[in-house]
N, CA, C and O atoms as a GROMACS GRO file, in nm:
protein
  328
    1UNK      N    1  -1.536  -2.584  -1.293
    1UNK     CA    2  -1.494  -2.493  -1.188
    1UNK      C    3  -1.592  -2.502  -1.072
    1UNK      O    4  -1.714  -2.501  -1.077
    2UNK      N    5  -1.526  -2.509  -0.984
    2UNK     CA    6  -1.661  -2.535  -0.830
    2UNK      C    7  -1.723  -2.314  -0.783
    2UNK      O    8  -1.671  -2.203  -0.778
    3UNK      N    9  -1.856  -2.379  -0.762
    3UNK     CA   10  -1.885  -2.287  -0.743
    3UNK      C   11  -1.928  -2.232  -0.592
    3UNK      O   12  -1.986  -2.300  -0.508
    4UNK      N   13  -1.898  -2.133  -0.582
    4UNK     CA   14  -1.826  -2.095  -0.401
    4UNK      C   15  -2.010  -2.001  -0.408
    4UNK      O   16  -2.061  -1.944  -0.505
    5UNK      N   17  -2.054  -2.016  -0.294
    5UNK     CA   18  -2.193  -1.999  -0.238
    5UNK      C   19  -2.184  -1.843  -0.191
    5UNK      O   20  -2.109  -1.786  -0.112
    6UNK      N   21  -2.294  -1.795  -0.275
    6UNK     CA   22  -2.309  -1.607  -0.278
    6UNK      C   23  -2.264  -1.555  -0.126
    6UNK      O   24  -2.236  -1.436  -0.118
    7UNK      N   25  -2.256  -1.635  -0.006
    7UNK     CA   26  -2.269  -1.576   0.079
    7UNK      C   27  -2.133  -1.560   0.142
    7UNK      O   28  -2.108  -1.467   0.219
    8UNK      N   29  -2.003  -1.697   0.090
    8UNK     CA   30  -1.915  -1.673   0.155
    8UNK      C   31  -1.809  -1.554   0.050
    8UNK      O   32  -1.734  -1.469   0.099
    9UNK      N   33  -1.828  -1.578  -0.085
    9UNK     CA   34  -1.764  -1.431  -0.124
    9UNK      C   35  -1.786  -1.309  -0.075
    9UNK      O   36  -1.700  -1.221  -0.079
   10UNK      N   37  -1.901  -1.294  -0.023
   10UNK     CA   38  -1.920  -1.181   0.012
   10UNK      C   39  -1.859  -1.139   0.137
   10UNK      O   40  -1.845  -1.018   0.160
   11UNK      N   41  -1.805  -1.265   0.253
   11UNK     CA   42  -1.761  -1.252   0.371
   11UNK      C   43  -1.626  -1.247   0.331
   11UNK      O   44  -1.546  -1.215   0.419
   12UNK      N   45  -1.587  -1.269   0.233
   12UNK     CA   46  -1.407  -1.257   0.179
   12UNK      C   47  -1.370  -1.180   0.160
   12UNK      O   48  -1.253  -1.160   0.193
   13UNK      N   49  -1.462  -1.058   0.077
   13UNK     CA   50  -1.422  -0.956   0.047
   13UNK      C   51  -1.429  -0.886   0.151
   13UNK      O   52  -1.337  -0.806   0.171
   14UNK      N   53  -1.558  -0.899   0.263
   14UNK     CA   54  -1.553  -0.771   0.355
   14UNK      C   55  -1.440  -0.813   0.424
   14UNK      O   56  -1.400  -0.720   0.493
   15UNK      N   57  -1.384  -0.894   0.433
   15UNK     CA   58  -1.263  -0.938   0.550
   15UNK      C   59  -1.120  -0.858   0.488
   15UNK      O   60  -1.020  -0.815   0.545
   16UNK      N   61  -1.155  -0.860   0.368
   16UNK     CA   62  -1.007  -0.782   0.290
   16UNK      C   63  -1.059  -0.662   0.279
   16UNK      O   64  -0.972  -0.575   0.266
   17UNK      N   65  -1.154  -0.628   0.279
   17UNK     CA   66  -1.167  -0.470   0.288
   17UNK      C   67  -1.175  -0.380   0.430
   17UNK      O   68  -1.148  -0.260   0.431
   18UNK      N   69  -1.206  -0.437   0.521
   18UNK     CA   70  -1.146  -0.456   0.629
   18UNK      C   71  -1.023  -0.441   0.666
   18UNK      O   72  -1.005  -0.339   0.733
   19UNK      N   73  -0.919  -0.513   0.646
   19UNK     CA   74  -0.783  -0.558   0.688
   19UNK      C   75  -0.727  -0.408   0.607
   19UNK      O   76  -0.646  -0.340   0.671
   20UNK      N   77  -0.772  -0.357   0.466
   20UNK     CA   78  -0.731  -0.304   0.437
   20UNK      C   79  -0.735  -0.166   0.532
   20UNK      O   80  -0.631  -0.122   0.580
   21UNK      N   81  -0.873  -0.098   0.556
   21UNK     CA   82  -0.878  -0.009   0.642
   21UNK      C   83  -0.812   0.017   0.774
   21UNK      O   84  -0.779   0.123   0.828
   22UNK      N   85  -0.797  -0.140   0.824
   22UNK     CA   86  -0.705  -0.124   0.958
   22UNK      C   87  -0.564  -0.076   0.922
   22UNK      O   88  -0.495   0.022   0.949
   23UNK      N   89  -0.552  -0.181   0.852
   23UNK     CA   90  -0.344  -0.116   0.785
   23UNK      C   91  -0.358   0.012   0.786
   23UNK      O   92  -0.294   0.073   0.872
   24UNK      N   93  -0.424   0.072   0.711
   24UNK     CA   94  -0.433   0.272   0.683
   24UNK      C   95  -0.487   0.308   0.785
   24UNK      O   96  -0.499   0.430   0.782
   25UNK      N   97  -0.529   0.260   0.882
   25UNK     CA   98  -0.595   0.347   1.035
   25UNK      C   99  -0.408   0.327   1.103
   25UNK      O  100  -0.345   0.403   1.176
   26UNK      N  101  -0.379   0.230   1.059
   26UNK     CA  102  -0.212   0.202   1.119
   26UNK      C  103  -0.086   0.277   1.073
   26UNK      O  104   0.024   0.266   1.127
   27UNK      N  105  -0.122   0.375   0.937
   27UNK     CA  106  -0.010   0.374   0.889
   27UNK      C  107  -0.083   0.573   0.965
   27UNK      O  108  -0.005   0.668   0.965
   28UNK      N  109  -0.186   0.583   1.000
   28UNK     CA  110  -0.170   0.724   1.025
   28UNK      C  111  -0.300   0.767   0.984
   28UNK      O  112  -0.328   0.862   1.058
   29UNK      N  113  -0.399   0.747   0.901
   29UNK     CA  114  -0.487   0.742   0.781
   29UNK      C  115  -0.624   0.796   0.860
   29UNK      O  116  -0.702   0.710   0.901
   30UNK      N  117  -0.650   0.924   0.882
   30UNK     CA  118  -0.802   0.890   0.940
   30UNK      C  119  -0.922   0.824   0.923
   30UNK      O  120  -0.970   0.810   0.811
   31UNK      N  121  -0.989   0.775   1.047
   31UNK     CA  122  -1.055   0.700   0.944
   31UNK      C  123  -1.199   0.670   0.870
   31UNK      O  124  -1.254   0.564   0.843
   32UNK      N  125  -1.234   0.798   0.849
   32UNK     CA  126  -1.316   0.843   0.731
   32UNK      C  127  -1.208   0.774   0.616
   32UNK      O  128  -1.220   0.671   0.550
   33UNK      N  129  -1.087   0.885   0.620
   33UNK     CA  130  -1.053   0.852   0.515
   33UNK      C  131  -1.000   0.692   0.420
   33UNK      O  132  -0.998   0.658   0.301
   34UNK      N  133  -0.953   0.614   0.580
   34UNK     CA  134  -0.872   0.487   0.563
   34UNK      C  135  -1.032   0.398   0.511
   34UNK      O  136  -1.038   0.297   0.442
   35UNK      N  137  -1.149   0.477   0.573
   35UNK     CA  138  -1.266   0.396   0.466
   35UNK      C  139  -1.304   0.413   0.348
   35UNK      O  140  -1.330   0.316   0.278
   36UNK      N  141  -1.310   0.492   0.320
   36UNK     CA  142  -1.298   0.563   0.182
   36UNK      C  143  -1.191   0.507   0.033
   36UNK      O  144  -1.200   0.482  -0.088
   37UNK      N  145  -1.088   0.511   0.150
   37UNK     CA  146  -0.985   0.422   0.045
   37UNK      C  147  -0.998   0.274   0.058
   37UNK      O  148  -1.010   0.177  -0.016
   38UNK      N  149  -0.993   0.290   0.134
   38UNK     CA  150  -1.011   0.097   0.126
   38UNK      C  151  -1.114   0.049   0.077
   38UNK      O  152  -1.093  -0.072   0.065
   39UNK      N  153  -1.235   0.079   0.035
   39UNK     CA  154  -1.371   0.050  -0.066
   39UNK      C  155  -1.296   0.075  -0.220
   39UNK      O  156  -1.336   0.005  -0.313
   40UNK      N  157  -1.183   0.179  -0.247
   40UNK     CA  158  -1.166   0.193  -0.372
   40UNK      C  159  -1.145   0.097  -0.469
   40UNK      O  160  -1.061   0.007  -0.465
   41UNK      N  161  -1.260   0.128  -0.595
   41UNK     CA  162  -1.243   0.022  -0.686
   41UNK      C  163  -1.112   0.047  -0.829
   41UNK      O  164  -1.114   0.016  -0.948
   42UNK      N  165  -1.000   0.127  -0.731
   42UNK     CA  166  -0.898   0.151  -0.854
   42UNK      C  167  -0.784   0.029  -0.844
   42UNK      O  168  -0.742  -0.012  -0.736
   43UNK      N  169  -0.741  -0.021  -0.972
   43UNK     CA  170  -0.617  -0.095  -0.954
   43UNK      C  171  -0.484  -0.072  -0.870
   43UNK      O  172  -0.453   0.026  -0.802
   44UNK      N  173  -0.404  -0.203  -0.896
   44UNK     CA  174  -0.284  -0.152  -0.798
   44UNK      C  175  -0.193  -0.051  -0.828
   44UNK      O  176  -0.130   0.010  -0.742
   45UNK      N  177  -0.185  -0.031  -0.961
   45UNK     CA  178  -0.085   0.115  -1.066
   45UNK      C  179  -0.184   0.270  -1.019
   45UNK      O  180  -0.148   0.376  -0.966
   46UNK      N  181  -0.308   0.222  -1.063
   46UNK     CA  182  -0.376   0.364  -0.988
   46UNK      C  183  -0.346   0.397  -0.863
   46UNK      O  184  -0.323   0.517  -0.844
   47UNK      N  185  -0.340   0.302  -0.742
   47UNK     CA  186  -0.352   0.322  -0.630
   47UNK      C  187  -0.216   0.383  -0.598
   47UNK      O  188  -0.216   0.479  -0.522
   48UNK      N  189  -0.065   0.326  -0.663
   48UNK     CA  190   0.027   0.352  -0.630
   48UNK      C  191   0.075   0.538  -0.698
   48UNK      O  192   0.166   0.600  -0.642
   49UNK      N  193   0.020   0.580  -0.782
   49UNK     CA  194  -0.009   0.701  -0.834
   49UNK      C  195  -0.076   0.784  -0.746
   49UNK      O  196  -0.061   0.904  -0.771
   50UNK      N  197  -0.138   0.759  -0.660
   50UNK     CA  198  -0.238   0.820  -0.560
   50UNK      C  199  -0.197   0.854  -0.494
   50UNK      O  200  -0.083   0.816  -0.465
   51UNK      N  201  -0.277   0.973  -0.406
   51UNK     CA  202  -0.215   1.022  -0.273
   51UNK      C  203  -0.256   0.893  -0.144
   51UNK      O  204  -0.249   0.923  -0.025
   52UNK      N  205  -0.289   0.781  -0.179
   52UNK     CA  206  -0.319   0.701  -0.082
   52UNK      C  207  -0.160   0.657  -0.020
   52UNK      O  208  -0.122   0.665   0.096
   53UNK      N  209  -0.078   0.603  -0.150
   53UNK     CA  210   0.044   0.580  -0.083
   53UNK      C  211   0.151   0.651  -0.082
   53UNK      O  212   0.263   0.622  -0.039
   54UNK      N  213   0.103   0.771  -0.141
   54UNK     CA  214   0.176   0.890  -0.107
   54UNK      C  215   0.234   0.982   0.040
   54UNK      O  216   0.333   1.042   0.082
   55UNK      N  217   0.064   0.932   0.087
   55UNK     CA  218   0.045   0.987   0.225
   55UNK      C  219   0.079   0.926   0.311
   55UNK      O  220   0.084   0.982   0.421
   56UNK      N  221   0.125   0.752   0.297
   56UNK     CA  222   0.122   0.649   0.382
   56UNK      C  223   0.237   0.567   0.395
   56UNK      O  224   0.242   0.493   0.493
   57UNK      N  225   0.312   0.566   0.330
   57UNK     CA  226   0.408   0.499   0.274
   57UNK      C  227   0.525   0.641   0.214
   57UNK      O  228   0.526   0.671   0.095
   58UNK      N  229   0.593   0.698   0.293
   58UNK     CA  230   0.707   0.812   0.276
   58UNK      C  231   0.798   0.759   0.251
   58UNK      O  232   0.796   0.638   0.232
   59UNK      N  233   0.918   0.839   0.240
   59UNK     CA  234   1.090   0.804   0.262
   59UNK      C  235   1.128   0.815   0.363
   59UNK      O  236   1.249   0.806   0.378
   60UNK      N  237   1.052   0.838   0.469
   60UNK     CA  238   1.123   0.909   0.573
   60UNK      C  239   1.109   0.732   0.654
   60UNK      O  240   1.200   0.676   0.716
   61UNK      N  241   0.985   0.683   0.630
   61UNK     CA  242   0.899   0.575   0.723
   61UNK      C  243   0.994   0.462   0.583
   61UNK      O  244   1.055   0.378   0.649
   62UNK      N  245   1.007   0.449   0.507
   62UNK     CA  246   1.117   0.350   0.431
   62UNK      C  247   1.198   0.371   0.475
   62UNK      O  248   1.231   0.269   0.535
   63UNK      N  249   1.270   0.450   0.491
   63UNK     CA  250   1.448   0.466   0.554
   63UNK      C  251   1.435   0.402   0.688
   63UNK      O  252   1.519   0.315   0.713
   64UNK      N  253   1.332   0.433   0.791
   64UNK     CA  254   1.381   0.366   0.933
   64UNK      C  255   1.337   0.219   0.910
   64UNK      O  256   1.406   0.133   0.966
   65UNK      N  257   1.254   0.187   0.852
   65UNK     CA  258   1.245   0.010   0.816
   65UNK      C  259   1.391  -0.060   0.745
   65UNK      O  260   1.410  -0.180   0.724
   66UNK      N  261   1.452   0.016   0.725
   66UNK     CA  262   1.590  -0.058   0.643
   66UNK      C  263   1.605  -0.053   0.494
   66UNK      O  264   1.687  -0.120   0.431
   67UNK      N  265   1.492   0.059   0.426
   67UNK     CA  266   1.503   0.042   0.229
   67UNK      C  267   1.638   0.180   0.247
   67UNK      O  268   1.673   0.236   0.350
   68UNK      N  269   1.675   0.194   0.142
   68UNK     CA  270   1.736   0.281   0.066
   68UNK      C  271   1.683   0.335  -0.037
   68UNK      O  272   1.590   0.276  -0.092
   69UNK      N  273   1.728   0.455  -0.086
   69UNK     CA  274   1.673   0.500  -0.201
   69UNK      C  275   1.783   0.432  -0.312
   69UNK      O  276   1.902   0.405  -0.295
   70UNK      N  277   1.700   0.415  -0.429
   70UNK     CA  278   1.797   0.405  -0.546
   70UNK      C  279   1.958   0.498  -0.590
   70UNK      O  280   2.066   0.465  -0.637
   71UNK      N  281   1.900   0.612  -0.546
   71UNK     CA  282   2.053   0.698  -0.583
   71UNK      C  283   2.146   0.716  -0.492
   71UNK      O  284   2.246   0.778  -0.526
   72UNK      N  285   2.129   0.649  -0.310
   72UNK     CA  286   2.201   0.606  -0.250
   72UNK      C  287   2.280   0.500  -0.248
   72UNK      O  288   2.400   0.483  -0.228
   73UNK      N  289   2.182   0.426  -0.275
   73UNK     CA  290   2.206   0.246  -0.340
   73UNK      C  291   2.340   0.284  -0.487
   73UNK      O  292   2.447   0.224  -0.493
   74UNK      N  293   2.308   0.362  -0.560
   74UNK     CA  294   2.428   0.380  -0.678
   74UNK      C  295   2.500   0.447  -0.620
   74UNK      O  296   2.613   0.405  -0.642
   75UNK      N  297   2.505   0.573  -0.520
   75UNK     CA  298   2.642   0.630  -0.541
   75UNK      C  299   2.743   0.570  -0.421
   75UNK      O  300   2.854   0.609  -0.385
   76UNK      N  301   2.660   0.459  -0.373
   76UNK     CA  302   2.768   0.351  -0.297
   76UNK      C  303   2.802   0.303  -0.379
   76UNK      O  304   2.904   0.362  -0.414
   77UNK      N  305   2.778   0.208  -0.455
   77UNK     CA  306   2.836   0.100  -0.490
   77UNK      C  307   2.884   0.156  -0.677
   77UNK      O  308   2.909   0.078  -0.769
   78UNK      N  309   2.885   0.275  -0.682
   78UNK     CA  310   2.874   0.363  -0.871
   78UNK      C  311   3.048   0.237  -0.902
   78UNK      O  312   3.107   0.163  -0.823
   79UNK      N  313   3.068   0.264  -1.019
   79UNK     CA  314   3.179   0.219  -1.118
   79UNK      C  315   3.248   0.375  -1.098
   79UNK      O  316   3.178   0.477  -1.096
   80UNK      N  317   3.386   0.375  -1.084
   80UNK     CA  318   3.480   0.477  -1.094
   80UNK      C  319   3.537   0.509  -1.293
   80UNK      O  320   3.647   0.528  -1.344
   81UNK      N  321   3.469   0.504  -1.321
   81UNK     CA  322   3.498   0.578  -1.496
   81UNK      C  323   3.647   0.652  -1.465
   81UNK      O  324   3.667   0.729  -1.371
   82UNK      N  325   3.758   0.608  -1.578
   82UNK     CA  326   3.843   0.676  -1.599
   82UNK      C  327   3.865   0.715  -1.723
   82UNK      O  328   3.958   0.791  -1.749
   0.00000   0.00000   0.00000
């Protein structure tokens, strides 16, 4: 396995931890807080449990991008049961 030099991992990560804070300074996120989260060392299942994308990521801000919710998505397209 080649081994990558202590100095440029370290410039990789700050660049993604970074990028991350800007996105959440973008989605609304103050940014104490968009730093705060973006250092977090929780996985992607934790994170999605969190008020990080709770706060950032709504239904209201999915609906004008073009998603649907699931129980709109079924009661268009449901099976008529007789």
């Amino acid at each position: 396995m080649r081994s990558v030099p202590k100095g440029t991992a370290y410039r990789l990560l700050c660049k993604k931890l970074e990028r991350k804070r800007k996105n959440l300074i973008r989605l609304g996120v103050k940014q104490g807080q968009a730093y705060a989260w973006s250092r977090t060392r929780m996985g992607g299942w934790a994170v999605a449990q969190s008020p990080i994308l709770g706060t950032t990521i709504t239904l209201s801000r999915l609906k004008k991008k073009g998603y649907e919710s699931m129980m709109d998505y079924y009661l268009k397209f449901k099976p008529e049961i007789q």
